[in-house]
N, C-alpha and C positions, 0 to 999 in steps of 0.2 A: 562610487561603483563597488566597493566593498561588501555591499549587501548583495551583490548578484553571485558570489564566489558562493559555487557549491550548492545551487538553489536547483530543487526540482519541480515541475508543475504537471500533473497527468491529469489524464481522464480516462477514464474506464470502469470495467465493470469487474462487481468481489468476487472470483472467481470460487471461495469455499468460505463456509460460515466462519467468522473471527474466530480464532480463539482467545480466549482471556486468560490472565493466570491473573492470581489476586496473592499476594507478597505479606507476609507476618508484619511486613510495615507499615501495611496499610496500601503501599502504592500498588496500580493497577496495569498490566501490559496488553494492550492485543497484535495481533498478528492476523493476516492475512493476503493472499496474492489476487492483483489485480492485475488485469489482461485489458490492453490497448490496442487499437486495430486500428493499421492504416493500409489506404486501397490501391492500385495503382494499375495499369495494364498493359498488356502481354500478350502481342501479337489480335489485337481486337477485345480480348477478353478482360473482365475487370477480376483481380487478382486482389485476396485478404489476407493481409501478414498481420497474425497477432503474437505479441511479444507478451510474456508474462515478467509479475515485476513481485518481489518479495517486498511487504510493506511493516511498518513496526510505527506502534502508535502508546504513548505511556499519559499516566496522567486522566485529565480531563478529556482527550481525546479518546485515549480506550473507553471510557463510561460514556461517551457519546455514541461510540462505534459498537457499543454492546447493547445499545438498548436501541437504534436506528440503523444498522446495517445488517444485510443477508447475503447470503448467497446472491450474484445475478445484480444486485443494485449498482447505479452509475451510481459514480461517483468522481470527483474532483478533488485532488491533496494536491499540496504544496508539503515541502520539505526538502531536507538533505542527503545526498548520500552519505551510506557508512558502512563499513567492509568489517569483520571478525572473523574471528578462526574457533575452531572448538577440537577437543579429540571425541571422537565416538569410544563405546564402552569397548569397543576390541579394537582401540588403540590410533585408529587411523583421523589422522588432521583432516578436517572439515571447513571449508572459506566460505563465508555468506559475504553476499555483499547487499541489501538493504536502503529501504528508503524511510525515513525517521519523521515520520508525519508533524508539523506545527499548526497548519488549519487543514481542515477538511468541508468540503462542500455537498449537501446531498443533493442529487441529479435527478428528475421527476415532478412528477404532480404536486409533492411535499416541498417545494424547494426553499433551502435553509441553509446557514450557513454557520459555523463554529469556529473561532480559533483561539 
């Protein structure tokens, strides 16, 4: 059960075009936020809670996600969480807390899978 410790699974749609950064290394980062919606109801009414999720993909998955993801695409990741801190340029501490993509699935007419 060792492999289940810290493991995330979504589905949802890219809520803004990736960004990529590309590194004097060579290595490649994207970033983008996905929104998951679940429905439920409320007094007769059916009710849409969408949650957004910060997502981070390095490697082979960012050049997957840079050349097949957009704005609005479903999609399916599997990954871990991971929490960081940063200071902004006027000094004030910043907490991300992050999902660290290992496969990704694309959701549609195209369907494909990567990991």
């Amino acid at each position: 059960m060792s492999n289940l410790r810290n493991q995330v699974q979504l589905i949802g749609n890219v809520g803004n075009t990736p960004e990529i950064k590309n590194f004097e290394s060579g290595k490649k980062v994207s970033t983008f936020s996905l929104a998951t919606n679940e429905y439920y109801h409320k007094e007769g009414e059916k009710i849409q809670q969408t949650d957004w999720h910060n997502v981070m993909a390095w490697g082979k998955q960012a050049e997957l996600i840079e050349k097949y993801v957009d704005k609005g695409k479903e999609v399916a990741i599997r990954g871990k969480l991971t929490s960081r801190s940063y200071e902004t340029e006027t000094g004030e501490k910043r907490y991300v807390t992050e999902i660290l993509v290992s496969e990704i699935l694309f959701l549609g007419s195209n369907e494909s899978s990567f990991n």
